[in-house]
Each structure stands twice: as C-alpha cells, then as structure tokens.
PDB file of N, CA, C and O in Angstrom:
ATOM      1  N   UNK A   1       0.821  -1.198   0.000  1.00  0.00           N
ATOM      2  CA  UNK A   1       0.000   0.000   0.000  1.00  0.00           C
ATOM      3  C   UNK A   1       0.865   1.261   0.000  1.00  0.00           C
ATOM      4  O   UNK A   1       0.701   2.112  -0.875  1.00  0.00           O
ATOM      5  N   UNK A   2       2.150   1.457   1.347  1.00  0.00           N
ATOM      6  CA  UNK A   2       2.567   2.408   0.982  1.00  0.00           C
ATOM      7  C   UNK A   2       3.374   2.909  -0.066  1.00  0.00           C
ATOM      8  O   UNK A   2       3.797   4.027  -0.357  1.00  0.00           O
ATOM      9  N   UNK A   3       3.517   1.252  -0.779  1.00  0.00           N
ATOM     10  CA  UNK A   3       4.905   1.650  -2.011  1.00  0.00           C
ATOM     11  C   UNK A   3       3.522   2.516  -3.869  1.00  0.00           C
ATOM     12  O   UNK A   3       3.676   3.075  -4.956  1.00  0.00           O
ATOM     13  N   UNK A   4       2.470   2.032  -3.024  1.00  0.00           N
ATOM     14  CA  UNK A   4       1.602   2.285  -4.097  1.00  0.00           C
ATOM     15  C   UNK A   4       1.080   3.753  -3.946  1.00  0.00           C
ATOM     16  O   UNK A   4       0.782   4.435  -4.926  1.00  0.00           O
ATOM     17  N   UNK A   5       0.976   4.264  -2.453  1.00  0.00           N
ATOM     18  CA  UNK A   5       0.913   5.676  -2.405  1.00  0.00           C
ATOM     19  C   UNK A   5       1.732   6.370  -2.977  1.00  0.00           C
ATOM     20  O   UNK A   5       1.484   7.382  -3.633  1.00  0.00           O
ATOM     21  N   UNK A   6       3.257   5.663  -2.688  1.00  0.00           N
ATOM     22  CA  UNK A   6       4.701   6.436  -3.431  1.00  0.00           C
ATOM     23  C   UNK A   6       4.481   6.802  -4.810  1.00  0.00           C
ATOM     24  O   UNK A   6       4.810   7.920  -5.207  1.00  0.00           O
ATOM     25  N   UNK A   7       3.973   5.985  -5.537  1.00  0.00           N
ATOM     26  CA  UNK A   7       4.360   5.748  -7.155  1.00  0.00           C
ATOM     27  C   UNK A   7       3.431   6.942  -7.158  1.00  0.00           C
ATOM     28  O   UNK A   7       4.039   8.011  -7.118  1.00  0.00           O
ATOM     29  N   UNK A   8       2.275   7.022  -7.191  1.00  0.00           N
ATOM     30  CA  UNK A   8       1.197   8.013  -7.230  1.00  0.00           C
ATOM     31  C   UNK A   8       1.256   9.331  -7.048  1.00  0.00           C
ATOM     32  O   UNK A   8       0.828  10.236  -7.765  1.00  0.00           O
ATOM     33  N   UNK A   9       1.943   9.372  -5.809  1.00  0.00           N
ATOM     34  CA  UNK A   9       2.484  10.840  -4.907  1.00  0.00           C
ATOM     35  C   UNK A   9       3.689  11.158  -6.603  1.00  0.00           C
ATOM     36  O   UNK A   9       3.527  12.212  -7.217  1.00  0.00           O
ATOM     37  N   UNK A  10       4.811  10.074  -7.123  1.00  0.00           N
ATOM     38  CA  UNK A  10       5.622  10.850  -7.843  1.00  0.00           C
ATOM     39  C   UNK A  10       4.876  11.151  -9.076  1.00  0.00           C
ATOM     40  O   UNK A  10       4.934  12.285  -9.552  1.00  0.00           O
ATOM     41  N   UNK A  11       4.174  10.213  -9.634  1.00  0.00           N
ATOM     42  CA  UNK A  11       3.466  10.862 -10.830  1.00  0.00           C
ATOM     43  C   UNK A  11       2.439  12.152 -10.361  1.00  0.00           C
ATOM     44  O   UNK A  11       2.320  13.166 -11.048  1.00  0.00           O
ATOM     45  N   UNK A  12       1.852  11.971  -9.303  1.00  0.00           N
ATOM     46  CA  UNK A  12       1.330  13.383  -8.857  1.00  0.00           C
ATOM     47  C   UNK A  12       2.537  14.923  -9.142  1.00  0.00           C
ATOM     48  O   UNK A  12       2.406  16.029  -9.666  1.00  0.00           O
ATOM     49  N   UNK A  13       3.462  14.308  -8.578  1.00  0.00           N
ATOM     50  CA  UNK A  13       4.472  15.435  -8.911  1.00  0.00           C
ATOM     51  C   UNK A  13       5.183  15.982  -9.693  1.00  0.00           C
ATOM     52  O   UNK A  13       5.536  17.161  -9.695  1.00  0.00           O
ATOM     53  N   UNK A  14       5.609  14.611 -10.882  1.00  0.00           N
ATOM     54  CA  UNK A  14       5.396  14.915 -12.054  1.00  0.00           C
ATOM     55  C   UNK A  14       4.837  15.501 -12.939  1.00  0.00           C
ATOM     56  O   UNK A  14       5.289  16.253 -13.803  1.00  0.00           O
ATOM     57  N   UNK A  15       3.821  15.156 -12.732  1.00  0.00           N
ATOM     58  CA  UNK A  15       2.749  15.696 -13.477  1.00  0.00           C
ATOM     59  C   UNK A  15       2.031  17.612 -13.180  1.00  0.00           C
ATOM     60  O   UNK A  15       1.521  18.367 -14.007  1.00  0.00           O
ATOM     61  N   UNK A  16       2.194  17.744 -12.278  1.00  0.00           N
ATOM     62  CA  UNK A  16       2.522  18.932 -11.512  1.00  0.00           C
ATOM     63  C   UNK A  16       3.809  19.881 -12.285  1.00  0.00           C
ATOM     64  O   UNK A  16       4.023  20.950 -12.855  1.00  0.00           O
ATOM     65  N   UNK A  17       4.130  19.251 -12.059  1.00  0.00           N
ATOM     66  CA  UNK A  17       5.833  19.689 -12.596  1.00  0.00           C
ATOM     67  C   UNK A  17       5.783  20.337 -14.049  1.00  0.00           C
ATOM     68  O   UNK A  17       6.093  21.505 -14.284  1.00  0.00           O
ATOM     69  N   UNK A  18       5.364  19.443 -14.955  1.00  0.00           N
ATOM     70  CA  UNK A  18       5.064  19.586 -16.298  1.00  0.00           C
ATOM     71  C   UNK A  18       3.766  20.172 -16.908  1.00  0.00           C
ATOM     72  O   UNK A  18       3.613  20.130 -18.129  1.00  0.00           O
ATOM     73  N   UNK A  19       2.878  20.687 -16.146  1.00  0.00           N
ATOM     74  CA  UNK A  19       2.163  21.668 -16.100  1.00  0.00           C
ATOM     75  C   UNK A  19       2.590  22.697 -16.020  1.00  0.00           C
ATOM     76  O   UNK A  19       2.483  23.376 -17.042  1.00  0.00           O
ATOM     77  N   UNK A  20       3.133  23.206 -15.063  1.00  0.00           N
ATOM     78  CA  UNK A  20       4.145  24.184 -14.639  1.00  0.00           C
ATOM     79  C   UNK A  20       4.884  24.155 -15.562  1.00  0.00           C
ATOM     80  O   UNK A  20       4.851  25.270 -16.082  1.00  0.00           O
ATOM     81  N   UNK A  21       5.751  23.316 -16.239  1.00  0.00           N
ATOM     82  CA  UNK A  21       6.394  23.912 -17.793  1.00  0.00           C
ATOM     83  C   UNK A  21       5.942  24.643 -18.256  1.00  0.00           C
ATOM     84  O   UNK A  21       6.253  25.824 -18.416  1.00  0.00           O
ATOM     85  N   UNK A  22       4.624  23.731 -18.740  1.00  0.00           N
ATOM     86  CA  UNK A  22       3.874  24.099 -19.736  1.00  0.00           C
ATOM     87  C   UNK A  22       3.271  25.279 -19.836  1.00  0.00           C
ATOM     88  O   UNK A  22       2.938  25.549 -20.990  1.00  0.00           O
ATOM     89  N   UNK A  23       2.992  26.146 -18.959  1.00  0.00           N
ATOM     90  CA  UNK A  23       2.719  26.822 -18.742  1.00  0.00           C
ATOM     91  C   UNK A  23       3.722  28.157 -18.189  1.00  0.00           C
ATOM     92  O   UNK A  23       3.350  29.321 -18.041  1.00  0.00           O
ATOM     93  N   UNK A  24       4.233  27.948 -18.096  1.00  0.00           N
ATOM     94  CA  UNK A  24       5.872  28.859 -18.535  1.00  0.00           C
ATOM     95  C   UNK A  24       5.904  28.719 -19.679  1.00  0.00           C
ATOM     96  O   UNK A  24       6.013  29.873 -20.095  1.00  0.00           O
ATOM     97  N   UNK A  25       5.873  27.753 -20.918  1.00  0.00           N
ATOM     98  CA  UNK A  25       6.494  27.584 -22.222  1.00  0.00           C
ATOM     99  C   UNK A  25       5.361  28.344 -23.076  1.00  0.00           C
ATOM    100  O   UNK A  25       5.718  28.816 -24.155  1.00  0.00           O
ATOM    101  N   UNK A  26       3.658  28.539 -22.564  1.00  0.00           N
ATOM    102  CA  UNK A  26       2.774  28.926 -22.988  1.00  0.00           C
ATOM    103  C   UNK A  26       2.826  30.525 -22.555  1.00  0.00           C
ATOM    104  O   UNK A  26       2.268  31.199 -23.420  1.00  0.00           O
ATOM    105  N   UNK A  27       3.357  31.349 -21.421  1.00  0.00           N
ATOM    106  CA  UNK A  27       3.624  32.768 -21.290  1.00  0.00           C
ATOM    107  C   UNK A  27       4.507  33.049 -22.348  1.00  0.00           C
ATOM    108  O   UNK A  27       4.029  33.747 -23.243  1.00  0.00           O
ATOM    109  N   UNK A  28       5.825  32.636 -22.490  1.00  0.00           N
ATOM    110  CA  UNK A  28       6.841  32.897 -23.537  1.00  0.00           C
ATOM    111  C   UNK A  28       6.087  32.376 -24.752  1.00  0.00           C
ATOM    112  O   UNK A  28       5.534  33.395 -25.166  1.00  0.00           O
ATOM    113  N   UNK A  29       5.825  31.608 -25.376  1.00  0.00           N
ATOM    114  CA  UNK A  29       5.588  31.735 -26.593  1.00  0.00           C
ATOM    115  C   UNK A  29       4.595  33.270 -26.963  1.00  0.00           C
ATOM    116  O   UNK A  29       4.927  34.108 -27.802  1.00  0.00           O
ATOM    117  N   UNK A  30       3.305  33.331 -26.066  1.00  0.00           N
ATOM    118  CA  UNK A  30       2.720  34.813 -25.699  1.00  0.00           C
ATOM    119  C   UNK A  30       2.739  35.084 -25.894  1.00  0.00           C
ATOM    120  O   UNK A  30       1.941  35.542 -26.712  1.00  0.00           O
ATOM    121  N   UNK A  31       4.477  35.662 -25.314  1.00  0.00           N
ATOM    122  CA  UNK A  31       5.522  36.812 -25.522  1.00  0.00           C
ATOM    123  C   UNK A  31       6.288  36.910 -26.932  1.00  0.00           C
ATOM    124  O   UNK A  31       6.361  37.920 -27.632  1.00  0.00           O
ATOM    125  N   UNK A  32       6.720  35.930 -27.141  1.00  0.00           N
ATOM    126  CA  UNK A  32       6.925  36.131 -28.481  1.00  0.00           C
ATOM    127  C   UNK A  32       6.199  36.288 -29.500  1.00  0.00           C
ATOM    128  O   UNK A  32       6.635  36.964 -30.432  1.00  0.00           O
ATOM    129  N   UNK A  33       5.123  35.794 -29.556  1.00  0.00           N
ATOM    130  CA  UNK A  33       3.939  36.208 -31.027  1.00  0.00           C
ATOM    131  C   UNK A  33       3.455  37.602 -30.563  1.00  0.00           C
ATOM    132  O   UNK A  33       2.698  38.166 -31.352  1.00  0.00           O
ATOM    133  N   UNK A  34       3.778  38.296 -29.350  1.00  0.00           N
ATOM    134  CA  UNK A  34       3.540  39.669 -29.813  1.00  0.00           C
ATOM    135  C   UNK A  34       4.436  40.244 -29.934  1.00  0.00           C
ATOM    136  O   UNK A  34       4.296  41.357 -30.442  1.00  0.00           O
ATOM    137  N   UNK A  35       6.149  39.697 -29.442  1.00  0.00           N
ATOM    138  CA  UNK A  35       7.049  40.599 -30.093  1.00  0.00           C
ATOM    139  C   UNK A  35       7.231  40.909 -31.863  1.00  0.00           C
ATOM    140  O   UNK A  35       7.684  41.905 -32.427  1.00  0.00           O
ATOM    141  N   UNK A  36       6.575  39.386 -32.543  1.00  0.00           N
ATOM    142  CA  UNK A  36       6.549  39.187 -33.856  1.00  0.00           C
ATOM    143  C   UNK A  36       5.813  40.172 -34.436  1.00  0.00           C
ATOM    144  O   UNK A  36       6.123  40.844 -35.419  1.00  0.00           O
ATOM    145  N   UNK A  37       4.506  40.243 -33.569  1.00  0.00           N
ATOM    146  CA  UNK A  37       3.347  41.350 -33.933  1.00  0.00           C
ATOM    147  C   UNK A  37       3.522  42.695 -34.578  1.00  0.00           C
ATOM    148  O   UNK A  37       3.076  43.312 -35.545  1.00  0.00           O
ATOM    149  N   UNK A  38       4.687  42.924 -33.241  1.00  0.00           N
ATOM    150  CA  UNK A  38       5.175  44.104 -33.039  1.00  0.00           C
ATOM    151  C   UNK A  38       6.222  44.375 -34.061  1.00  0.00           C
ATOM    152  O   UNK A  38       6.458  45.444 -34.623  1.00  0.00           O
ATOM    153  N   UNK A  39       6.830  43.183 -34.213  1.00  0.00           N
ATOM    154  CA  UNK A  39       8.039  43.773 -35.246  1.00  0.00           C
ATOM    155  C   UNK A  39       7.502  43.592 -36.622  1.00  0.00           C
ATOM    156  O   UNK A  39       8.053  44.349 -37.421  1.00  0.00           O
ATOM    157  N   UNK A  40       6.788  42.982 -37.031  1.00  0.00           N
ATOM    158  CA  UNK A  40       6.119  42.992 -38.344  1.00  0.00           C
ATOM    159  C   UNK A  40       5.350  44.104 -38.334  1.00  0.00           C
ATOM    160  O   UNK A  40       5.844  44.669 -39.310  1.00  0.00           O
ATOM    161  N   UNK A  41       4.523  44.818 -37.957  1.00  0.00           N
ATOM    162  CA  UNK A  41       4.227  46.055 -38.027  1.00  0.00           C
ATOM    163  C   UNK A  41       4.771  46.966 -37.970  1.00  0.00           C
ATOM    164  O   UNK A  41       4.174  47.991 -38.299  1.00  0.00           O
ATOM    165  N   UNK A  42       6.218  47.057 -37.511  1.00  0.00           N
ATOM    166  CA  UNK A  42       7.431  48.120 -37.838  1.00  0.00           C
ATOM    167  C   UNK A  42       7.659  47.814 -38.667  1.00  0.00           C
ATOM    168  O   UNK A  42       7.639  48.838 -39.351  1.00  0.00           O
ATOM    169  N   UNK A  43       7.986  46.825 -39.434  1.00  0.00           N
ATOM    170  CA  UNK A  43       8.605  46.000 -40.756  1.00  0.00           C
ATOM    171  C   UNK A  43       7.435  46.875 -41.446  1.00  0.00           C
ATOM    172  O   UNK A  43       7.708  48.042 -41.162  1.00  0.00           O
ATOM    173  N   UNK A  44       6.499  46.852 -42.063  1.00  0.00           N
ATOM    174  CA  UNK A  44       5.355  47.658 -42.659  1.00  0.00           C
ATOM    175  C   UNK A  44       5.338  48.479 -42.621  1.00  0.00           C
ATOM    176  O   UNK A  44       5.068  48.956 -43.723  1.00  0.00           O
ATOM    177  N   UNK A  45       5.519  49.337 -41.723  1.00  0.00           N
ATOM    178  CA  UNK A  45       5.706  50.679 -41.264  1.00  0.00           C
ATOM    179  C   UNK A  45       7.033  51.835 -42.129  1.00  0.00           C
ATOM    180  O   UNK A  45       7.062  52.976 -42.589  1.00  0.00           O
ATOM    181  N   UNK A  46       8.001  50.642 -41.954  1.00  0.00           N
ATOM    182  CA  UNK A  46       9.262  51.039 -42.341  1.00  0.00           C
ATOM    183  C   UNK A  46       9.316  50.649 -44.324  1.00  0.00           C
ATOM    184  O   UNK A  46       9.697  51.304 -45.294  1.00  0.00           O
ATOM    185  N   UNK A  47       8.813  49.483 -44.178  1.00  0.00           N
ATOM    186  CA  UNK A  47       8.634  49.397 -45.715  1.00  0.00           C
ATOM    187  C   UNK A  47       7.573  50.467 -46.754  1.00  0.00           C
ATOM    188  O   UNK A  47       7.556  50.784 -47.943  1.00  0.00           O
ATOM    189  N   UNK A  48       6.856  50.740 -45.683  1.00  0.00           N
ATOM    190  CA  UNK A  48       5.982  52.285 -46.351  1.00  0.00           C
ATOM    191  C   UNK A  48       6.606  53.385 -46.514  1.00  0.00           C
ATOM    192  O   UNK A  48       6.409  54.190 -47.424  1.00  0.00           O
ATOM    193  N   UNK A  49       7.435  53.477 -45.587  1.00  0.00           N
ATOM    194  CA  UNK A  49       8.197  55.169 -45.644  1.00  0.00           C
ATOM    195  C   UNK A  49       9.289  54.806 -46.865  1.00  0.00           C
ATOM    196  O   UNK A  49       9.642  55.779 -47.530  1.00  0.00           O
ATOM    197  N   UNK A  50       9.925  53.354 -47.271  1.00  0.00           N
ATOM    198  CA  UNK A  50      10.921  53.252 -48.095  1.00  0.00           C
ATOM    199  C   UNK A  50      10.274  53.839 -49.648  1.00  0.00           C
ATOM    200  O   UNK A  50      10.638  54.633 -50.515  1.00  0.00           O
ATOM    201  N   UNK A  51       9.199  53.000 -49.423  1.00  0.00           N
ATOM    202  CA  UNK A  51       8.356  52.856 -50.668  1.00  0.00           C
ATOM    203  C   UNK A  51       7.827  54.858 -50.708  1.00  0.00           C
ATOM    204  O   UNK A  51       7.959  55.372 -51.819  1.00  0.00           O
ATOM    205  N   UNK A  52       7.435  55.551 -49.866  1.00  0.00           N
ATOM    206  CA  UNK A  52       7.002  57.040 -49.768  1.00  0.00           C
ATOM    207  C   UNK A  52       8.411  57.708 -50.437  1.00  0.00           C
ATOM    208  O   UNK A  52       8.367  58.674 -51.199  1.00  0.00           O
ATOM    209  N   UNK A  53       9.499  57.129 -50.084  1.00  0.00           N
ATOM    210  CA  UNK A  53      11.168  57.992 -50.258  1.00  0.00           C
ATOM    211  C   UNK A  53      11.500  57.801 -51.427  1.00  0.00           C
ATOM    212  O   UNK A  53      12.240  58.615 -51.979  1.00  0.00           O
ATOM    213  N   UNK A  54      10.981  56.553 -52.167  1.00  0.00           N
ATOM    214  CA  UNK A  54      11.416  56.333 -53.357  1.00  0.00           C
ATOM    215  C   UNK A  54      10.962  56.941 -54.598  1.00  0.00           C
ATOM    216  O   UNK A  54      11.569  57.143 -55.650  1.00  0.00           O
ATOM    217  N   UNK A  55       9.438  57.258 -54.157  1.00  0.00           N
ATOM    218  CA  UNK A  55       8.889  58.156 -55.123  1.00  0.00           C
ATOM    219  C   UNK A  55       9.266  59.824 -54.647  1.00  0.00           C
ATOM    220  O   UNK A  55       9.014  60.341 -53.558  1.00  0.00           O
ATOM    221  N   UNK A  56       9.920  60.431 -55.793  1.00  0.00           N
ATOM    222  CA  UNK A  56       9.844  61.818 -55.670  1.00  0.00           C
ATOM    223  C   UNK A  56       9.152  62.861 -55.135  1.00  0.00           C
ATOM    224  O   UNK A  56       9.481  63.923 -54.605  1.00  0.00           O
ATOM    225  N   UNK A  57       8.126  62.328 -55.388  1.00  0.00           N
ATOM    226  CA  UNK A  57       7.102  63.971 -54.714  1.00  0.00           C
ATOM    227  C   UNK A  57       6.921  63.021 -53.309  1.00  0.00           C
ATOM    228  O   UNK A  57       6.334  63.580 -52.383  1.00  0.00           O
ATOM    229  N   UNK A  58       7.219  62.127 -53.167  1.00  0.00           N
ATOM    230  CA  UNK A  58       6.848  61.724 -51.365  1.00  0.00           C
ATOM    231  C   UNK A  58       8.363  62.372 -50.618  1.00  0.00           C
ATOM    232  O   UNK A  58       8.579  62.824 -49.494  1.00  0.00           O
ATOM    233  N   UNK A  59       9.249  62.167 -51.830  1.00  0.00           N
ATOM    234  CA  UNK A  59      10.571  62.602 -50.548  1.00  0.00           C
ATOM    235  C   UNK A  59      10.716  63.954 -50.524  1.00  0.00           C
ATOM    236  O   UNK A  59      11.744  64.450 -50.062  1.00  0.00           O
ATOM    237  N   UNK A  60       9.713  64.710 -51.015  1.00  0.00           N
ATOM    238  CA  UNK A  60       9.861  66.216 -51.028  1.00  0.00           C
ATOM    239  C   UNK A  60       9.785  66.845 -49.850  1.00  0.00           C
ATOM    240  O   UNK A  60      10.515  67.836 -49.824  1.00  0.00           O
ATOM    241  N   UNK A  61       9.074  66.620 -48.684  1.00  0.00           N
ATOM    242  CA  UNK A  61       8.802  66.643 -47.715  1.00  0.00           C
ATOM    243  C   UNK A  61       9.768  66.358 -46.303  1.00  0.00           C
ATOM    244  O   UNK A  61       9.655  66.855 -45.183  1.00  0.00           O
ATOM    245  N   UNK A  62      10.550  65.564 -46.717  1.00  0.00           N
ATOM    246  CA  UNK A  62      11.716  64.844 -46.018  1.00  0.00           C
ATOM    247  C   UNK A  62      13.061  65.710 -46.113  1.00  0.00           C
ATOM    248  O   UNK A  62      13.894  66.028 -45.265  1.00  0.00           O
ATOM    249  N   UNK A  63      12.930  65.980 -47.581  1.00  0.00           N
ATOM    250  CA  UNK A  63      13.982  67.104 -48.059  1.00  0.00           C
ATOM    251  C   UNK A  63      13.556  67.887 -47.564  1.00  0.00           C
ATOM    252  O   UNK A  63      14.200  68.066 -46.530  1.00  0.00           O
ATOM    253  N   UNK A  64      12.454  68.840 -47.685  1.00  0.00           N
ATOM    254  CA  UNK A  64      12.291  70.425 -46.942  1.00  0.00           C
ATOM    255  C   UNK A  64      12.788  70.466 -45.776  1.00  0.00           C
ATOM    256  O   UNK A  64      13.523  71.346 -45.328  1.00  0.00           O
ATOM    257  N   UNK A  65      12.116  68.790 -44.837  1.00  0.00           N
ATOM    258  CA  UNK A  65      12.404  68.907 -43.320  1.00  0.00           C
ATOM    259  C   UNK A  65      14.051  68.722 -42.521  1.00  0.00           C
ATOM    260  O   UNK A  65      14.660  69.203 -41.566  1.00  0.00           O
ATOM    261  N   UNK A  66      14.257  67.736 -43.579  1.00  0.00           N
ATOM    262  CA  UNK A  66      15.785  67.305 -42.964  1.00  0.00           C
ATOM    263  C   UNK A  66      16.825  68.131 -43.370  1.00  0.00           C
ATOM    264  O   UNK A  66      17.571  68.583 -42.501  1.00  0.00           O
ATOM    265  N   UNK A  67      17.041  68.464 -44.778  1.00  0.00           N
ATOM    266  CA  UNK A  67      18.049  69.023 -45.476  1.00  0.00           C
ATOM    267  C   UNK A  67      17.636  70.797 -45.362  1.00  0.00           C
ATOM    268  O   UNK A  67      18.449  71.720 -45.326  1.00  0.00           O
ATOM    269  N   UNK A  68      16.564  70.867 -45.333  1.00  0.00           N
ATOM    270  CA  UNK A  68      16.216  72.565 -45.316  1.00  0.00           C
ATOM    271  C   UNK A  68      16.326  72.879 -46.557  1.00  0.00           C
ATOM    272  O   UNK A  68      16.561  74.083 -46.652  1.00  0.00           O
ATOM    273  N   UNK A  69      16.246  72.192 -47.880  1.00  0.00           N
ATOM    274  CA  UNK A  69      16.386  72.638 -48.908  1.00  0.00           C
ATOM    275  C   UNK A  69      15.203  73.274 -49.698  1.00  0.00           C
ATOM    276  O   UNK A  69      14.110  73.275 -49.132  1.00  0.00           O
ATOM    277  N   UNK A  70      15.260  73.595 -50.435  1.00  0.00           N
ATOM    278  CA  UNK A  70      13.341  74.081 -51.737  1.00  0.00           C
ATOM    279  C   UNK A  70      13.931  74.662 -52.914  1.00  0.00           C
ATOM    280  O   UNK A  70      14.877  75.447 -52.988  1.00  0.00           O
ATOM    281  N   UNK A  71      13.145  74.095 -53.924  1.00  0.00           N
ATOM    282  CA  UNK A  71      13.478  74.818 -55.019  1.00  0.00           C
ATOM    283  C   UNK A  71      13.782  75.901 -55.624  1.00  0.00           C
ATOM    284  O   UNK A  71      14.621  76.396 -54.872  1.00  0.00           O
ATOM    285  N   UNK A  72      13.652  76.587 -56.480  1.00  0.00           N
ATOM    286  CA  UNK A  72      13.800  77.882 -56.675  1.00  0.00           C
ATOM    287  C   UNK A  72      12.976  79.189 -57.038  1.00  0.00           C
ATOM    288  O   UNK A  72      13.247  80.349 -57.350  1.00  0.00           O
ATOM    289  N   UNK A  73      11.264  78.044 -56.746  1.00  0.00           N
ATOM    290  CA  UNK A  73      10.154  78.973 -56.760  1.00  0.00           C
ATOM    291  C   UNK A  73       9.703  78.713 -54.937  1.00  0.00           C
ATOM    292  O   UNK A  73       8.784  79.309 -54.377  1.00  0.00           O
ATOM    293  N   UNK A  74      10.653  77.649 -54.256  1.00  0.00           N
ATOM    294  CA  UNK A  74       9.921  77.612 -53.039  1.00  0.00           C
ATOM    295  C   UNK A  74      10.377  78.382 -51.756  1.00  0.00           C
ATOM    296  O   UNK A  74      11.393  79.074 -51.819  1.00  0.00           O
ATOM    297  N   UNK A  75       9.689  78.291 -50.635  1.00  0.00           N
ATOM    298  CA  UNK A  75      10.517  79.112 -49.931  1.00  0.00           C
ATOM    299  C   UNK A  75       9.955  78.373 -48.739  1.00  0.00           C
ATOM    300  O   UNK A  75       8.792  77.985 -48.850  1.00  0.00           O
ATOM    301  N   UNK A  76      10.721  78.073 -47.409  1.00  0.00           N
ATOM    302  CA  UNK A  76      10.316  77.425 -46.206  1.00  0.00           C
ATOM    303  C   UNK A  76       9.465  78.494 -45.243  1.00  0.00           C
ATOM    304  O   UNK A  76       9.523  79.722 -45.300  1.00  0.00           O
ATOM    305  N   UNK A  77       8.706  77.721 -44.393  1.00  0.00           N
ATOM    306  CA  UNK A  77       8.324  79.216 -43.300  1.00  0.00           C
ATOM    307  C   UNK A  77       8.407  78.385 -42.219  1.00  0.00           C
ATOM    308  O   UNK A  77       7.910  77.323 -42.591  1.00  0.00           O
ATOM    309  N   UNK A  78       8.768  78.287 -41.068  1.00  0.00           N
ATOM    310  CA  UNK A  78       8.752  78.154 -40.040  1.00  0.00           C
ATOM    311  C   UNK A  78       7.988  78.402 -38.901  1.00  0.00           C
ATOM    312  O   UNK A  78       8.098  79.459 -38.279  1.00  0.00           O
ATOM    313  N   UNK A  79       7.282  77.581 -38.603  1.00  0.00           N
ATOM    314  CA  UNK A  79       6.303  77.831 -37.599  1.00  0.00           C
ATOM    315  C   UNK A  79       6.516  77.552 -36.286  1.00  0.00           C
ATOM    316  O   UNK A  79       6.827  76.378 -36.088  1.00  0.00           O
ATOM    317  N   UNK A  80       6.451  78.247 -35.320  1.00  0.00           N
ATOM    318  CA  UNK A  80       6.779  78.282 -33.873  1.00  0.00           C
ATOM    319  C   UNK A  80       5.622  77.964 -33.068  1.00  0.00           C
ATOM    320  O   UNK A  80       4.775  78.853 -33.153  1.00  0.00           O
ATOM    321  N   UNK A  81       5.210  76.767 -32.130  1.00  0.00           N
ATOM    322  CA  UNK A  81       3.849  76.984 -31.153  1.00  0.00           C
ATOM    323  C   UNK A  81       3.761  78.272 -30.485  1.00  0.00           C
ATOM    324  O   UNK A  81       4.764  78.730 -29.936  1.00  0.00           O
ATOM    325  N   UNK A  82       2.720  78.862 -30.480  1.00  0.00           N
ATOM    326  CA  UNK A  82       2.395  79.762 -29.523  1.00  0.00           C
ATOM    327  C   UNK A  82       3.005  79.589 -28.255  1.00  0.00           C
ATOM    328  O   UNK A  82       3.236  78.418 -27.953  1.00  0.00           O
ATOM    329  N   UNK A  83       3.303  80.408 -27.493  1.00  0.00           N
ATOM    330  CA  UNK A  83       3.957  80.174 -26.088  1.00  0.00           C
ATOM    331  C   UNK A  83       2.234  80.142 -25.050  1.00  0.00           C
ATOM    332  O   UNK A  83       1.113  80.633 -25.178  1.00  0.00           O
ATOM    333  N   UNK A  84       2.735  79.521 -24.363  1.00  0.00           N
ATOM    334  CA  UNK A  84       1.135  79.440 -23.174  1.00  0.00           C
ATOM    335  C   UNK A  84       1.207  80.624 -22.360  1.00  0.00           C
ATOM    336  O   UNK A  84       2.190  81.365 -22.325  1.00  0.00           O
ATOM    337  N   UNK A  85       0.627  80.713 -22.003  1.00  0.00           N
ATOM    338  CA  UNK A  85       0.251  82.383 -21.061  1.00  0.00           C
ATOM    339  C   UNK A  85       0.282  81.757 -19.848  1.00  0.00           C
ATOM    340  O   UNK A  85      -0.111  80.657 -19.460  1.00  0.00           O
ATOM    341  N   UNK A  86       1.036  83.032 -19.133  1.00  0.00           N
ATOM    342  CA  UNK A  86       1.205  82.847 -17.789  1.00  0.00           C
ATOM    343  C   UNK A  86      -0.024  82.709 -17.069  1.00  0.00           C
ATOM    344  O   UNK A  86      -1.052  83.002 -17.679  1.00  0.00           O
ATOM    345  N   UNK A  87      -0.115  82.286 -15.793  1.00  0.00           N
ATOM    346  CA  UNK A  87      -1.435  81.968 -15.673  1.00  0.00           C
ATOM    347  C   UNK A  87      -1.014  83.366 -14.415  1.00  0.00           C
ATOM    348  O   UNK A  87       0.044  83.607 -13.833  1.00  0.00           O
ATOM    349  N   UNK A  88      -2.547  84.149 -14.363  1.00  0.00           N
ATOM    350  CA  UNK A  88      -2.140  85.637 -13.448  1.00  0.00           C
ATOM    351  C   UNK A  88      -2.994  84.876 -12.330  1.00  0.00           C
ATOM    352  O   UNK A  88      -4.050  84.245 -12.299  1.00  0.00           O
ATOM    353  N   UNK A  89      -1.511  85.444 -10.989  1.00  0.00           N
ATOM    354  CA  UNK A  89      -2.097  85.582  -9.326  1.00  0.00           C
ATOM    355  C   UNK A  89      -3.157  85.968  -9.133  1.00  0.00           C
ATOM    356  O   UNK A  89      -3.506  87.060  -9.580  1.00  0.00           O
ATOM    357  N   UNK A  90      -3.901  85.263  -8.483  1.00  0.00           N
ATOM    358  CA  UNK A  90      -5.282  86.380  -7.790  1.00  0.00           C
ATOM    359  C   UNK A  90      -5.380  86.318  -6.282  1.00  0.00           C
ATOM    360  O   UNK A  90      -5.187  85.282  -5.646  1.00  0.00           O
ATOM    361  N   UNK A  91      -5.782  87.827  -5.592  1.00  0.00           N
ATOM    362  CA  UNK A  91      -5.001  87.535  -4.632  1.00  0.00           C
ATOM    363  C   UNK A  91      -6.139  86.569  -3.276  1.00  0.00           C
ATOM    364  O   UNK A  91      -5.639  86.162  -2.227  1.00  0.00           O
TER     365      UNK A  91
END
C-alpha cells in the first residue's frame, strides 16, 4: 500500500511539474507572437516610408524637413507653437 501511495504521490508530482512547464512555455511563446506582432508592423511601417522615399514627390517633404532645402520657386516658413500664457495671481 505504501509503495503504491509512493508511485502516485511521484506521478502526482510529475505531473505537476510539467504543467508548470507548460505553462511557462505557454507565457513565452505569448511573448513572443507579440514581439513578432510588433516587429512585423514596424517591418510595414518602415517598408511604407521606403516605398514614400522612393517616389519623388513623397521625398519632397523629407527634403524640406531634414536638409532645409526648396526649389527655386519655393521658400520654407517656419512655424513656432504659440507660447502658453502665464497663468495671473489672484489675490
């Protein structure tokens, strides 16, 4: 009897055990199909802006901003946010 409780008690614990893998191995995988998520939607992201740069009138924009450049009918303007107003003491 007690060698038959034994066997039981270890497959009890076993079995325990490998749940508990499994379930660690089921958080990480998780984790990884949304890091995939995540990086395939940068992958898209990034393959859009290649595909926007490659055509001319999309990199026009990139040029004005990065290089400061414009043609020779264009001209840049620069826009500044408004500053916020002090907020006035009352007494």
């Amino acid at each position: 009897m007690a060698l038959a409780l034994l066997v039981v008690s270890l497959v009890a614990i076993q079995f325990a055990r490998a749940i508990g893998e499994n379930l660690t191995a089921a958080h990480q995988l998780s984790a990884i199909r949304a890091d995939i998520a995540r990086l395939e939607r940068r992958r898209d992201e990034q393959e859009q802006e290649l595909r926007r740069l490659r055509d001319p009138q999309g990199a026009i924009p990139e040029i004005h901003d990065r290089l400061r450049l414009v043609r020779p009918n264009e001209a840049l303007i620069f826009v500044s946010p408004q500053p916020q107003a002090e907020p006035s003491s009352a007494p």
